[in-house]
N, C-alpha and C positions, 0 to 999 in steps of 0.2 A: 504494500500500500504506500503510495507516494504522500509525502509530506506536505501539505499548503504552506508555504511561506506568509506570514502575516506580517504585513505593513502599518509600521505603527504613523498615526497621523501626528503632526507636528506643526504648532502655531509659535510662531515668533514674531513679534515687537521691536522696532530698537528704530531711535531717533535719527532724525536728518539733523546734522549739523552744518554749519556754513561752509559754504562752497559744496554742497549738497552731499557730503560723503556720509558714511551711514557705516556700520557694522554688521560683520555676519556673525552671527549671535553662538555659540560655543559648539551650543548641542549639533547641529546644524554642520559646522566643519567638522566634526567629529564623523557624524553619519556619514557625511560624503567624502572625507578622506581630505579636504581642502588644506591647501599649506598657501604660503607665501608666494607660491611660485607659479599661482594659478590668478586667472583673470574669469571676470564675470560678464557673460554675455547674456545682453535684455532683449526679448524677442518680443512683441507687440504683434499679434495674430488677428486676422480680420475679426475679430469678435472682440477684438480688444483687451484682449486678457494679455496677462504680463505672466509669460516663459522668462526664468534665470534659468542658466546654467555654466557648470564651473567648466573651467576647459582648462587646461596646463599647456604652460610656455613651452616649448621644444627648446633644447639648446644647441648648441651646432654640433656637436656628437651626437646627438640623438637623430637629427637631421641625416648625418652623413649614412652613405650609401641608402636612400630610399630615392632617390630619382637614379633614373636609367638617362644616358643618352648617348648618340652614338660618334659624339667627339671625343679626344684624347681629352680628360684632364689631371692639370700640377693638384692635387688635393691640397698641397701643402705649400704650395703658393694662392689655391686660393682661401684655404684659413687665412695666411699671414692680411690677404687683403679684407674679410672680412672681422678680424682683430682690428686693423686700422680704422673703423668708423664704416665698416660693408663697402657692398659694389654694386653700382646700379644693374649689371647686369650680367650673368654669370651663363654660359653656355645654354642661353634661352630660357634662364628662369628670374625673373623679377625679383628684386631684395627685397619681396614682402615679409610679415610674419609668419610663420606656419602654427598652425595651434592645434594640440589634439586635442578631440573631443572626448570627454569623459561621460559617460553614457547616463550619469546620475540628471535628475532632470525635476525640479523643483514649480508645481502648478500653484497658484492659487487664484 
């Protein structure tokens, strides 16, 4: 017999202070495993309900070896250029962010 997983529900509170920043409240980074090192994405859905979720920063090792392409590259010269303050543009990929999505998802 398979186990039901139960979801426990969870209300939290916490003030906007100036310049509009606010706190994620204890229990909350605890449940979803959040650190320092993650950024909060606000999604606004046509019904107007406000989706948070945590996504974690990639860092440039984490990055490395997950695009493929079919030029020779200096890995190691292109670190040293993105140490130097990045590069706008690197064997057809944009010096954007990359962020991965952590699959925890927060409705209210």
């Amino acid at each position: 017999m398979k186990k039901l997983k139960v979801m426990k529900f969870m209300f939290a509170m916490t003030k906007i202070y100036n310049k509009y920043q606010t706190v994620i409240p204890k229990e909350i980074r605890q449940r979803f495993g959040v650190t320092e090192n993650y950024s909060v994405e606000w999604d606004v859905d046509e019904n107007n309900e406000i989706k948070v979720r945590f996504v974690e920063n990639l860092s440039f090792e984490d990055m490395a070896g997950i695009f493929k392409s079919d030029e020779v590259t200096d890995s190691v010269e292109l670190k040293k250029q993105v140490q130097k303050g990045g590069i706008q543009k690197a064997n057809g990929f944009e010096n954007n962010v990359i962020l991965k999505t952590k699959k925890s998802k927060i409705k209210r």
